[in-house]
C-alpha positions as CSV (number, residue, x, y, z in Angstrom):
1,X,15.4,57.8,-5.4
2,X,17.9,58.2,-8.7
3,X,20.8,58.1,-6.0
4,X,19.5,54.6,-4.5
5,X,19.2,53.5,-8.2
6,X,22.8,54.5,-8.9
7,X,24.0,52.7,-5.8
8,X,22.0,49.6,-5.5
9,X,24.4,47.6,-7.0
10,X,27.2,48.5,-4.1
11,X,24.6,48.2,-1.6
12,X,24.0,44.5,-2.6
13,X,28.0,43.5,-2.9
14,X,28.5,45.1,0.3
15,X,26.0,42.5,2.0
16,X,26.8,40.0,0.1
17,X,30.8,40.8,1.0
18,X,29.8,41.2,4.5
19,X,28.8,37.7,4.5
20,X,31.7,36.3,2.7
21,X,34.2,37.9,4.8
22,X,31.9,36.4,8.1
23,X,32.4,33.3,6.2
24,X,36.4,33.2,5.5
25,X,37.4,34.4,8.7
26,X,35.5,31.2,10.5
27,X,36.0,28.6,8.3
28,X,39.1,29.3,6.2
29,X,42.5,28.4,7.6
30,X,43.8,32.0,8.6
31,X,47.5,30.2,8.8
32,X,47.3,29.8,4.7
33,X,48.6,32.6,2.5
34,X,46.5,32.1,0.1
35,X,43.3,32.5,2.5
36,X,45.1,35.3,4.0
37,X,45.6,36.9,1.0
38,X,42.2,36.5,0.1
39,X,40.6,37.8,3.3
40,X,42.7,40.9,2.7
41,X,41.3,41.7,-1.1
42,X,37.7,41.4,0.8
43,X,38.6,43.9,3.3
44,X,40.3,46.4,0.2
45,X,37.2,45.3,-2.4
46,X,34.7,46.2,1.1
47,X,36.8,49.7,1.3
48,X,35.9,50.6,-2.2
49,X,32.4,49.9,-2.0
50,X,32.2,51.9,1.4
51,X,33.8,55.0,-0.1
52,X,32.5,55.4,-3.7
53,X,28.5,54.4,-2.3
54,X,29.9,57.8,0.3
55,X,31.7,60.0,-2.7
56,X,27.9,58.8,-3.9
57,X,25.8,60.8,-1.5
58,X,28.3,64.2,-1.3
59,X,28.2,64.5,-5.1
60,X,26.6,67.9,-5.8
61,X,26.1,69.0,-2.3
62,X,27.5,72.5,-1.7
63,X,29.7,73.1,1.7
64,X,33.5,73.0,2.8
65,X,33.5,70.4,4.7
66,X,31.7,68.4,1.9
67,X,34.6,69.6,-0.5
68,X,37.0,68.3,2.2
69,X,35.7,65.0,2.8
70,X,34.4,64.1,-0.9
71,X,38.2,64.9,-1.8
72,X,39.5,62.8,0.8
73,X,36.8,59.9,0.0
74,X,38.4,59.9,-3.2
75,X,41.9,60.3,-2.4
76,X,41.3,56.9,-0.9
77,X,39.4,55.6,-3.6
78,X,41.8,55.9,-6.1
79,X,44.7,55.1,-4.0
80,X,43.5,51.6,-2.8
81,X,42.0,50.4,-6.4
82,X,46.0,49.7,-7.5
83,X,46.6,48.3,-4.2
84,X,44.1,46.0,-4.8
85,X,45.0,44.7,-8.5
86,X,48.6,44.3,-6.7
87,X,46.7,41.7,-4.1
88,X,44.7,40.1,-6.7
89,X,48.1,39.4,-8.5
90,X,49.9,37.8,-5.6
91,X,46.5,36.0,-5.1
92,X,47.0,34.0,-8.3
93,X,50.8,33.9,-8.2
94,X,50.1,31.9,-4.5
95,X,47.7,29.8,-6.3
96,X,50.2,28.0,-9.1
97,X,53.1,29.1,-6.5
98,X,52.5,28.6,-3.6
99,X,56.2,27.9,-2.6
100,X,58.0,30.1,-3.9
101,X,58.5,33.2,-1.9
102,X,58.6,36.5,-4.1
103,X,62.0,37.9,-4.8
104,X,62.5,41.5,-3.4
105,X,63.4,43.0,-6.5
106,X,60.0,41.9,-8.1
107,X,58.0,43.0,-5.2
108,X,59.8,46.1,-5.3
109,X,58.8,46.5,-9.3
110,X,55.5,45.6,-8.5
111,X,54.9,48.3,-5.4
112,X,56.5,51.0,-8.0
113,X,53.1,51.9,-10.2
114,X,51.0,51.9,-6.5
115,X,53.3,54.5,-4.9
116,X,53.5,56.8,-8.0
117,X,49.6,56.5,-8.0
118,X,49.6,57.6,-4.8
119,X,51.8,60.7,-5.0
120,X,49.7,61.5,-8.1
121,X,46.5,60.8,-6.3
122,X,47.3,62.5,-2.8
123,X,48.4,65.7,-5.4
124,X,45.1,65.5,-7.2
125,X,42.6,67.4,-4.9
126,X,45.3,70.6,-5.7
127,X,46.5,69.3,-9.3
128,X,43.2,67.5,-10.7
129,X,45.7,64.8,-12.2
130,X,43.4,62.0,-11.2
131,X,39.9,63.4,-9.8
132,X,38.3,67.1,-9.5
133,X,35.6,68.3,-7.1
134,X,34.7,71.2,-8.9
135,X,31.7,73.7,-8.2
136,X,28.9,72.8,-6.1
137,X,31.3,69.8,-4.9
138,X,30.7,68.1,-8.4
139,X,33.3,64.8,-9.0
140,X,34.7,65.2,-12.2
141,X,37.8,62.8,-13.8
142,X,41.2,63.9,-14.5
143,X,43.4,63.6,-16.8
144,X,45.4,60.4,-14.6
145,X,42.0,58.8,-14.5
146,X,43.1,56.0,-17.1
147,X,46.5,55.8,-15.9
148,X,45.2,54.4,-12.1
149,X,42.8,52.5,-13.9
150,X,45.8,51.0,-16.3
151,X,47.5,50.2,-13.6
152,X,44.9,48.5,-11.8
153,X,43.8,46.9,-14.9
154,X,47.5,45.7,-15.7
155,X,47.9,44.0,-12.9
156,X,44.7,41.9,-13.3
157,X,46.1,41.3,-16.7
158,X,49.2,39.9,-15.3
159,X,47.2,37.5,-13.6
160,X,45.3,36.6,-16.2
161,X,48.6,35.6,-17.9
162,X,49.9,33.2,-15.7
163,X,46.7,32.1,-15.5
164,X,46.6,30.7,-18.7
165,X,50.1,29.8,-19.0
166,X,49.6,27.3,-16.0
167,X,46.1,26.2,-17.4
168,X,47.7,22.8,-17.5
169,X,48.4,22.3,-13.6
170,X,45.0,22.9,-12.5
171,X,41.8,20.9,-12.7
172,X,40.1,21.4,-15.4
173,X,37.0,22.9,-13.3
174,X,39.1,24.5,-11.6
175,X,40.6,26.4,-14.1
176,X,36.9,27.7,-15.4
177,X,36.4,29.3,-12.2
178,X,39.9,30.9,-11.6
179,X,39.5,33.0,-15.1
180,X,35.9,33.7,-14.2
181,X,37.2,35.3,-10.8
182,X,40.0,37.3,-12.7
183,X,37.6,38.0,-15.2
184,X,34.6,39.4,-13.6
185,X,36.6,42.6,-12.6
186,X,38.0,43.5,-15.8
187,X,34.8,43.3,-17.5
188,X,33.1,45.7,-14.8
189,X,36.0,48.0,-14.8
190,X,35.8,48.8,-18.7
191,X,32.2,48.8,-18.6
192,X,32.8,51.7,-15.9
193,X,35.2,53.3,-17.9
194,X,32.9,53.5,-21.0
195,X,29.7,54.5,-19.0
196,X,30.4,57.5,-17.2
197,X,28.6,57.0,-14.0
198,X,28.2,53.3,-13.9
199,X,29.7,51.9,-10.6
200,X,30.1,48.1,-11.7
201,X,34.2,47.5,-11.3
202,X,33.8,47.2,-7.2
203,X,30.3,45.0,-7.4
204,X,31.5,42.9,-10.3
205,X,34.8,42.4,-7.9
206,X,32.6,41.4,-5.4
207,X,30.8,39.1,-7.0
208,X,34.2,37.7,-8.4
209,X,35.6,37.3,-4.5
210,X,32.1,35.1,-4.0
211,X,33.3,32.5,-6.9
212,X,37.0,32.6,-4.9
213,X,35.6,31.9,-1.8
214,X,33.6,28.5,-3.1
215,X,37.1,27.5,-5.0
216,X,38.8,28.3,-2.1
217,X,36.0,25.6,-0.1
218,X,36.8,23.2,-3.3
219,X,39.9,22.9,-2.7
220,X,39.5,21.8,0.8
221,X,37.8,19.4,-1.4
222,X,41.1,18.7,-3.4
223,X,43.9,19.3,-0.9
224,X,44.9,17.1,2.1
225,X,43.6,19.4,5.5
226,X,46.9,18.5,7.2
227,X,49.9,19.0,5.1
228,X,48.1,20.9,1.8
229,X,49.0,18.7,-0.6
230,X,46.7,17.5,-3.1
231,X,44.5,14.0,-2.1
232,X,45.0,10.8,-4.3
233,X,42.1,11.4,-6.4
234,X,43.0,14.9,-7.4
235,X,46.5,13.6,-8.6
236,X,44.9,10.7,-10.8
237,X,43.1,12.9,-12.4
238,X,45.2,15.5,-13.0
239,X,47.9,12.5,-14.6
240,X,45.0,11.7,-17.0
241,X,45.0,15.0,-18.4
242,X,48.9,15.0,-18.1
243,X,49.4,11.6,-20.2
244,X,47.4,13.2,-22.9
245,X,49.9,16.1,-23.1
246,X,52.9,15.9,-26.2
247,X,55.3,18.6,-24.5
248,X,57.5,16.3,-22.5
249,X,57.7,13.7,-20.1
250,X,57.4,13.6,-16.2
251,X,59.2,11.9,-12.9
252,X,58.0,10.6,-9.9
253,X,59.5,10.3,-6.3
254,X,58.2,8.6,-4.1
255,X,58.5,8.6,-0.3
256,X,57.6,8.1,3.4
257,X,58.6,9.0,6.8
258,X,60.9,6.3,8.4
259,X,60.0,5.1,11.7
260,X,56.9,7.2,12.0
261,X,55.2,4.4,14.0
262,X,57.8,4.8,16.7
263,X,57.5,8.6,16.7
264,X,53.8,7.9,17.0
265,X,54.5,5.3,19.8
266,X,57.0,7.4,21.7
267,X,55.8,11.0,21.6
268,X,52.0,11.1,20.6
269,X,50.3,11.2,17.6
270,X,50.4,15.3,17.6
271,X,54.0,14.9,17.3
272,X,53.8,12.3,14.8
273,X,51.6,14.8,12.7
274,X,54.0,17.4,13.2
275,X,56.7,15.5,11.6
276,X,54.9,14.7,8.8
277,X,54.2,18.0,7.9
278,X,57.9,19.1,8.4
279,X,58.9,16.4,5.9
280,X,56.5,18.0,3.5
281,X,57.5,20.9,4.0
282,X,61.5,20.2,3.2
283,X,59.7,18.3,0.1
284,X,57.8,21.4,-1.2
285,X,61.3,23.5,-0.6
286,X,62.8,22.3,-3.5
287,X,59.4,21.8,-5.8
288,X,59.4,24.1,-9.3
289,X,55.9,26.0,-10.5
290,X,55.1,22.8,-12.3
291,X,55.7,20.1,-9.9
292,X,52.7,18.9,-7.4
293,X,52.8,16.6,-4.7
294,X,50.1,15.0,-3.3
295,X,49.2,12.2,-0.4
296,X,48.8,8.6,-1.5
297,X,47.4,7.8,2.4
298,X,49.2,7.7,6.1
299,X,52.8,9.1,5.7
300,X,52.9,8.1,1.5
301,X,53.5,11.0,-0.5
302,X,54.1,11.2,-4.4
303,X,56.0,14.3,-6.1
304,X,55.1,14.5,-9.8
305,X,58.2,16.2,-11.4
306,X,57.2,18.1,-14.6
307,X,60.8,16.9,-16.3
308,X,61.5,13.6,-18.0
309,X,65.4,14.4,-17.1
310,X,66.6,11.8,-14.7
311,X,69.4,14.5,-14.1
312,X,66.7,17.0,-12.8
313,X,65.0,14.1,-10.6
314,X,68.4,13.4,-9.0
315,X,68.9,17.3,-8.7
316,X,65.9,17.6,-6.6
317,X,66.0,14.4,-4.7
318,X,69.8,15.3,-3.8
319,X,68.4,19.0,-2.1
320,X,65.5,17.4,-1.0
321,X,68.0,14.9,1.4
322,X,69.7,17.7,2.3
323,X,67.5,19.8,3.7
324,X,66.4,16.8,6.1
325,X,70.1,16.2,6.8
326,X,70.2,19.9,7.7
327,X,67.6,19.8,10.0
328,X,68.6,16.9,11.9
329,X,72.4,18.6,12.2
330,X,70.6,21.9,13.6
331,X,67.8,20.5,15.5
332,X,68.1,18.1,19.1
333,X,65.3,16.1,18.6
334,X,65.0,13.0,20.5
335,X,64.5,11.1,17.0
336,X,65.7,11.7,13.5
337,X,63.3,12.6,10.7
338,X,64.6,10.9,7.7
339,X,62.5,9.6,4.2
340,X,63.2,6.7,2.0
341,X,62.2,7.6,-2.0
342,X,62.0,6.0,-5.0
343,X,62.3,8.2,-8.1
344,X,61.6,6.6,-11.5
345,X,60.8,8.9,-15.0
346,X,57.9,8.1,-16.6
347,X,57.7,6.1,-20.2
348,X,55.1,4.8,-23.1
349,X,56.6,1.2,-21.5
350,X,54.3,1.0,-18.8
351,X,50.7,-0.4,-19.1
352,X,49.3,2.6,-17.1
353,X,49.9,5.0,-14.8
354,X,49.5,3.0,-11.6
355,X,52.2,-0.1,-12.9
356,X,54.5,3.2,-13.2
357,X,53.6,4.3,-9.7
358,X,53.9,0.8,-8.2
359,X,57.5,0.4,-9.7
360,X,58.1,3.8,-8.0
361,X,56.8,2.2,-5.1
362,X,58.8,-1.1,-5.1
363,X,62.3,1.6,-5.6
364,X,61.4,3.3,-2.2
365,X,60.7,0.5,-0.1
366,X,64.2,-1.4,-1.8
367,X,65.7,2.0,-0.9
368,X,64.4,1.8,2.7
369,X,65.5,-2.0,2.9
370,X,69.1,-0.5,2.2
């Protein structure tokens, strides 16, 4: 009975897990990193659970083959935990940037701490850096013990950081329920540390990963299902909360696809989605962490830039013509895929937001007239 009591907590994450994992894998897009990403920290957080409930039932019971496979159980356990701090970070990073691809050199930096963990931890069962199974297959911690934790803990820290430093680019709800998913496991984890014995780091991330999974619904909610960016009613509100902000102004561009009705007309409507989401995705090339773009309706789209240069706007607009004039130098398509855009920095001068979009507006469709 006092081992059920130790372990009902794991026992109630793993079901509850079990069913959130069911859940991703059928209804989340498995193309989109971030859901991939996600599905993966499930899988690690489900791994933990499994092996320290295990390490649970072979504490204390005498035998050599119990020695061997409590100090392979743990081997395991103390590998993964860093592994999955590292997935938790490139979670959030996808979140605020989800265009950027990471540079090798800082994934490289970031994999450093998890493969010296793992030397360390794959030494221990002969060392006792991180773990010891002493007499009577008793699990005792090592002297490393805080070290795998720190580096699983400074990870989630990490995230926490660029959490809050990006604050401004997310809805305001969802902001509340991205700290209370990074959150959750830091609490559990020095709540474990302090209590010797607790098990509350793997359940608390569990219960974390169930908060992820309705933000990651939500934002089917926010975004558009067919090219990702955000809907019309996310980007007005998110310009509210922008206008109220003293650190700078903000551009627009604005654009559509030219001749999309003839694309449509000519080659199908799946070929006319597919070009709109190639467009986008030359668009979201050239985007920075604090630029959105979202979809006004049809083939409309609206970057916000988060720079009141003009300079910057023609920077971007300038790559952003390029990589479609690329594309149609490389690629034999029967049509070309071109934009027009307008592009316009925001001022105090206009009456609201929407006169400011409208003159964007007017500057694309004059440009597409050219």
């Amino acid at each position: 009975m006092d081992i059920f009591l130790r372990i009902d907590t794991n026992l109630l994450a793993m079901a509850v897990l079990t069913f959130i994992i069911i859940m991703s894998i059928n209804r989340l897009d498995k193309k989109t990193t971030m859901n991939r990403l996600f599905v993966l920290v499930c899988l690690l957080d489900m791994t933990e659970l499994v092996v320290e409930t295990a390490s649970c039932f072979l504490n204390g019971v005498p035998g050599t083959f119990v020695y061997v496979l409590s100090n392979i159980l743990h081997v395991v356990l103390f590998s993964v935990a860093p592994l999955l701090g590292l997935h938790w970070f490139f979670l959030v990073r996808n979140i605020f940037k989800p265009y950027r691809r990471t540079n090798k050199t800082l994934f490289f930096i970031m994999l450093l701490p998890v493969i010296v963990n793992f030397i360390v931890v794959l030494l221990s069962p002969f060392y006792g850096f991180t773990f010891t199974i002493g007499d009577g297959n008793v699990y005792s911690r090592g002297f490393w013990y805080y070290v795998t934790g720190g580096i699983t803990f400074l990870y989630m820290l990490v995230s926490i950081v660029i959490i809050i430093a990006n604050h401004k680019n997310v809805l305001k709800d969802e902001f509340m329920m991205i700290m209370s998913i990074f959150m959750l496991p830091v609490l559990g984890g020095i709540m474990q540390a302090i209590f010797y014995g607790a098990l509350l780091i793997w359940s608390s991330s569990a219960m974390s990963l169930v908060i992820a999974f309705i933000f990651l619904q939500q934002r089917m909610i926010h975004l558009d299902s067919l090219t990702g960016c955000w809907t019309r009613d996310s980007l007005l509100y998110f310009i509210s909360l922008r206008l109220n902000r003293k650190d700078g102004g903000f551009g627009a561009i604005y654009f559509d696809i030219d001749k999309l009705k003839q694309i449509n007309d000519s080659y199908g409507h799946l070929e006319g989605d597919n070009a709109i989401k190639k467009a986008v995705s030359f668009v979201k090339m050239e985007l920075g962490p604090g630029d959105i773009i979202a979809r006004m309706g049809g083939d409309e789209f609206v970057v916000i830039v988060d720079s009141g240069s003009p300079e910057k706007i023609s920077e971007i607009l300038a790559r952003i013509k390029e990589n479609f004039a690329d594309y149609n130098r490389r690629m034999e398509n029967k049509y070309v895929l071109d934009c027009s855009f307008g592009a316009d920095v925001y001022s105090p001068n206009y009456v609201n937001f929407e006169q400011f979009l409208n003159n964007v507006d007017t500057l694309m469709y004059q440009h597409k007239e050219r």
